[in-house]
C-alpha positions in Angstrom: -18.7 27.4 -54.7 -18.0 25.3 -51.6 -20.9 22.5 -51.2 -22.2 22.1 -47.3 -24.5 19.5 -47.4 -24.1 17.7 -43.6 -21.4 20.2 -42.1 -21.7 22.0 -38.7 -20.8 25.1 -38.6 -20.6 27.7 -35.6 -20.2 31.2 -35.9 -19.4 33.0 -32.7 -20.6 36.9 -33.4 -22.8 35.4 -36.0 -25.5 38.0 -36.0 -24.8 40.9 -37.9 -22.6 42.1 -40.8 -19.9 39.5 -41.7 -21.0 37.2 -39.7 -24.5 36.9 -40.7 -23.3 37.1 -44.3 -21.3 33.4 -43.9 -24.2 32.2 -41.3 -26.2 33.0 -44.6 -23.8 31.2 -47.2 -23.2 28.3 -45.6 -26.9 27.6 -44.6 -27.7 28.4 -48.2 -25.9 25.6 -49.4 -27.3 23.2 -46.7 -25.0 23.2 -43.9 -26.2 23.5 -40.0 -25.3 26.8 -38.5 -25.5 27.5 -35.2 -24.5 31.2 -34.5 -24.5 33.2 -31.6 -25.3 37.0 -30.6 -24.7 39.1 -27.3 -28.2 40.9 -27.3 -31.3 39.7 -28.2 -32.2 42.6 -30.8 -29.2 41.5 -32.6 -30.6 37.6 -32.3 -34.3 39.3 -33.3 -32.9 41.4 -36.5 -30.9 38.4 -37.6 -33.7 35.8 -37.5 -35.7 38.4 -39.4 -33.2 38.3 -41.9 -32.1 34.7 -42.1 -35.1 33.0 -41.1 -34.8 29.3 -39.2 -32.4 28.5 -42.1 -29.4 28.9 -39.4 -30.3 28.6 -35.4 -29.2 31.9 -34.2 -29.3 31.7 -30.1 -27.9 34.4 -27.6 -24.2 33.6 -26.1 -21.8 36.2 -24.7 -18.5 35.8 -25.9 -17.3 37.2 -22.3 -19.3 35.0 -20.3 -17.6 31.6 -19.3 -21.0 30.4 -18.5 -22.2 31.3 -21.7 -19.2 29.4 -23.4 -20.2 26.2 -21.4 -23.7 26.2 -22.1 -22.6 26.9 -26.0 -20.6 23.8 -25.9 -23.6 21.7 -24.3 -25.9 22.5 -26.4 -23.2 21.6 -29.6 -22.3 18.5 -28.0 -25.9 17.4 -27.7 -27.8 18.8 -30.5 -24.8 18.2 -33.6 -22.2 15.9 -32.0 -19.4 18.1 -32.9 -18.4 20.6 -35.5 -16.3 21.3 -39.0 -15.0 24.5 -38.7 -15.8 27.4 -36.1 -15.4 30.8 -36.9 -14.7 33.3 -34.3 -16.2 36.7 -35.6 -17.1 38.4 -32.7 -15.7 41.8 -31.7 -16.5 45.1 -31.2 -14.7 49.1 -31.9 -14.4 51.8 -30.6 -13.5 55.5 -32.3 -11.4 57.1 -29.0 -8.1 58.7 -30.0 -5.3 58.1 -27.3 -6.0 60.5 -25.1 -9.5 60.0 -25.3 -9.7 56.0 -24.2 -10.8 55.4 -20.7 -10.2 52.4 -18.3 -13.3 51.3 -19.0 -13.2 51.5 -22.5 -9.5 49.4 -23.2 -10.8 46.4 -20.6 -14.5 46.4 -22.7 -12.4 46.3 -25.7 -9.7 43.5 -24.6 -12.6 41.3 -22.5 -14.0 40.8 -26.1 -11.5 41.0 -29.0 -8.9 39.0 -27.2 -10.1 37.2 -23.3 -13.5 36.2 -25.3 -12.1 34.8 -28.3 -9.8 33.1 -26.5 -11.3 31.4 -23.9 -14.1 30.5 -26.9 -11.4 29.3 -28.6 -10.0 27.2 -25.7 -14.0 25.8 -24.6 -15.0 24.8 -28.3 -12.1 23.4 -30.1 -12.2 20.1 -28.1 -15.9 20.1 -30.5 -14.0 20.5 -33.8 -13.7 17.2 -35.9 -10.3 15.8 -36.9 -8.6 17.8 -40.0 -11.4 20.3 -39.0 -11.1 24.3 -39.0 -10.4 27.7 -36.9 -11.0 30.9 -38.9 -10.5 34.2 -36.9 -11.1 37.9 -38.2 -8.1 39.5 -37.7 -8.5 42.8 -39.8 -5.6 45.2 -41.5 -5.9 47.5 -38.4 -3.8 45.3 -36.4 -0.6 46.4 -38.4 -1.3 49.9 -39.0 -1.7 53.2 -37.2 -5.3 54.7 -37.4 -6.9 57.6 -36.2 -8.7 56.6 -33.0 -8.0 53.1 -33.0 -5.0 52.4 -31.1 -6.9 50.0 -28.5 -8.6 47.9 -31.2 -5.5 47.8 -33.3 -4.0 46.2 -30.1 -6.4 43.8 -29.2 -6.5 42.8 -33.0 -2.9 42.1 -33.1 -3.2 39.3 -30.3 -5.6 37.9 -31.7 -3.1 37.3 -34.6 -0.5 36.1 -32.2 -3.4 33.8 -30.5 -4.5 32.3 -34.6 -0.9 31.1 -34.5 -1.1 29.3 -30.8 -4.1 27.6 -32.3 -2.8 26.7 -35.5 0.4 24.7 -33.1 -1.7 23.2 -30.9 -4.6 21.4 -32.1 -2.4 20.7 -35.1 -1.9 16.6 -33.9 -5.1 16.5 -34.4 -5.0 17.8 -37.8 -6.7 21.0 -37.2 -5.7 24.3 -39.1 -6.1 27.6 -37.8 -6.2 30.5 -39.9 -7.6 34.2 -39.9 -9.3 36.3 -42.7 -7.8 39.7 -42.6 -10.9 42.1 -44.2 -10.4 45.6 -45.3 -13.6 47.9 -44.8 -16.7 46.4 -46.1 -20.0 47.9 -46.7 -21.9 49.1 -43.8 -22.2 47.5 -40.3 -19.9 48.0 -37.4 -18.9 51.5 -38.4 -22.6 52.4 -38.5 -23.6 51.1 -35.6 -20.4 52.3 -33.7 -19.4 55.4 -34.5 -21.5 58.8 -35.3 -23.1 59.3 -38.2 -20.4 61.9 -39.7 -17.6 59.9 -38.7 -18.7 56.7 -40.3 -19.5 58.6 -43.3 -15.9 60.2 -43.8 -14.4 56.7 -42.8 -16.7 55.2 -45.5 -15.5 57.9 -48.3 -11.8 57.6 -46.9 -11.9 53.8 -47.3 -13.4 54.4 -51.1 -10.8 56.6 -52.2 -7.7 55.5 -50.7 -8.7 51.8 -51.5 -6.3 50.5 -54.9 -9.9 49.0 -55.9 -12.0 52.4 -55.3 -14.6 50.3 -53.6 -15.7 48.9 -50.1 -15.7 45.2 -50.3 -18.9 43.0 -49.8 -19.9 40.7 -46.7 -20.6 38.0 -49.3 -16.6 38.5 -50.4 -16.0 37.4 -46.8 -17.9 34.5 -46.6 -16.3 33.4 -49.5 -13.0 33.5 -48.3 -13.6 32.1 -44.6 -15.3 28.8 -46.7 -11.8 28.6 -48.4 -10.2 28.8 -45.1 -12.2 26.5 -43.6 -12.7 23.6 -46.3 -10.5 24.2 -49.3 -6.9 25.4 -47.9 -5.8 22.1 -46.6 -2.5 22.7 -46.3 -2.4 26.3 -44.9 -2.4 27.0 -40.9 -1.3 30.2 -39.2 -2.0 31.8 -41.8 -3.8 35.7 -42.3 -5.4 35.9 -46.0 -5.9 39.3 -46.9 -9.5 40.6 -48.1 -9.1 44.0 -48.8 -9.1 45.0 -52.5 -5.2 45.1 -52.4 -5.3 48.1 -49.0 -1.9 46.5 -47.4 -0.5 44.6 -50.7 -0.3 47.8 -53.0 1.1 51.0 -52.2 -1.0 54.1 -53.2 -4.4 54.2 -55.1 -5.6 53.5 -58.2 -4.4 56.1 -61.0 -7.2 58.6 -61.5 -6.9 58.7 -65.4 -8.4 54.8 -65.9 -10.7 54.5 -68.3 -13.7 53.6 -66.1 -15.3 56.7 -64.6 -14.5 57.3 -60.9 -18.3 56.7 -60.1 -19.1 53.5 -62.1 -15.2 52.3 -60.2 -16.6 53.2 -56.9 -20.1 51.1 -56.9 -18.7 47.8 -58.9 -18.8 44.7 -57.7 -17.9 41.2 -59.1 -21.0 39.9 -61.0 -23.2 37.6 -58.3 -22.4 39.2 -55.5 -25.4 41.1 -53.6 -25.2 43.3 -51.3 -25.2 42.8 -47.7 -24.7 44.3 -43.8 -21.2 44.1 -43.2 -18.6 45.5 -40.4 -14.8 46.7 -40.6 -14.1 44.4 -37.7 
């Protein structure tokens, strides 16, 4: 259990899902959290969840005047930061033929223009030997129904954790990105239609080698590795996926733990919590 007594952390896309989850974790364990949110019912639900523990305030990740005022209000209020995570993003379910104009620029003005021009505004914040953690999920490398856009836009954003793991490295700055698999409820949800984030969620379940969605809490976890404990990894994508890109195939159906009980486990400690397949 990473100890965060005195660290500043920002989480850009901080109020829902993953991002709440590790807004929640860190503040938990004393650390100031400033996260941001596009909308203010996102900023509303999240405060009503997390209470003042974490200062949630509304910045667009696609707004350079946004980013600016973010980094003001950092500089003024906390002096700097340890690590910033960069969480934002959003999805979309439009098969090839299906994706508009409209849709592919939405889709690359946030996944990849806003997280890097965030990137490029707030890093100048981060303390020496301090952190960059992305979210670069498994769709980046594969070929899903109806996600050809986001798998592009997720696979720069790979390309741009390696830039930042080069650059700021004099500094001693790592760079690294969590790579999650699904994880329960959230972005899918809120996305897609009801059926179609239903047979996503019972697809992810059954062709998972650990027969399970993972947990928001899992993801914290791992971007407080990232960003305190793995001091001598940078460009870096650490897999959080119950084994979906390391293992070929699922689990074999004749264990000795009932499909069911397989299905709904989940490490001992870990609640449950709003998550996103980002």
């Amino acid at each position: 259990m990473t100890e965060c007594a005195g660290r500043r952390i920002v989480i850009v896309g901080g109020t829902s899902g993953m991002g709440l989850a590790t807004a929640r974790y860190f503040a938990d364990r004393g650390a100031a959290v400033p996260g941001t949110g596009a909308s203010d019912r996102s900023i509303r639900s999240s405060h009503q969840e997390i209470g003042e523990r974490a200062a949630i305030m509304r910045s667009d990740v696609t707004s350079f005047e946004d980013n600016d005022g973010l980094f003001e209000r950092i500089r003024t209020e906390l002096g700097g930061m340890d690590p910033l995570f960069l969480n934002a993003g959003i999805t979309t379910s439009d098969t090839v033929s299906e994706t508009s104009e409209r849709t592919c620029d939405s889709l690359f003005a946030v996944n990849v223009k806003g997280i890097f021009f965030a990137a490029q505004r707030l890093t100048p914040l981060i303390e020496e030997n301090g952190a960059i953690v992305l979210t670069t999920p498994a769709a980046h490398g594969k070929a899903l129904e109806g996600s050809s856009v986001y798998s592009a836009t997720k696979a720069a954003e790979r390309s741009i954790t390696r830039s930042l793991a080069r650059e700021p490295l004099p500094r001693g700055i790592r760079a690294n990105a969590i790579s999650p698999g699904p994880i329960d409820r959230g972005i899918l949800e809120r996305s897609l239609p009801a059926d179609l984030a239903a047979r996503l969620t019972t697809q992810f379940m059954q062709s998972n080698p650990m027969r399970r969605m993972g947990d928001s809490a899992e993801i914290a976890e791992a971007v407080a590795f990232l960003a305190f404990d793995a001091t001598y990894t940078t460009g870096a994508e650490l897999a959080v996926d119950g084994g979906a890109t390391q293992l070929q195939g699922r689990r074999s159906t004749r264990a000795a733990v009932p499909e069911q009980a397989a299905t709904s486990r989940r490490p001992t400690g870990v609640s449950p919590a709003r998550g996103d397949l980002l």
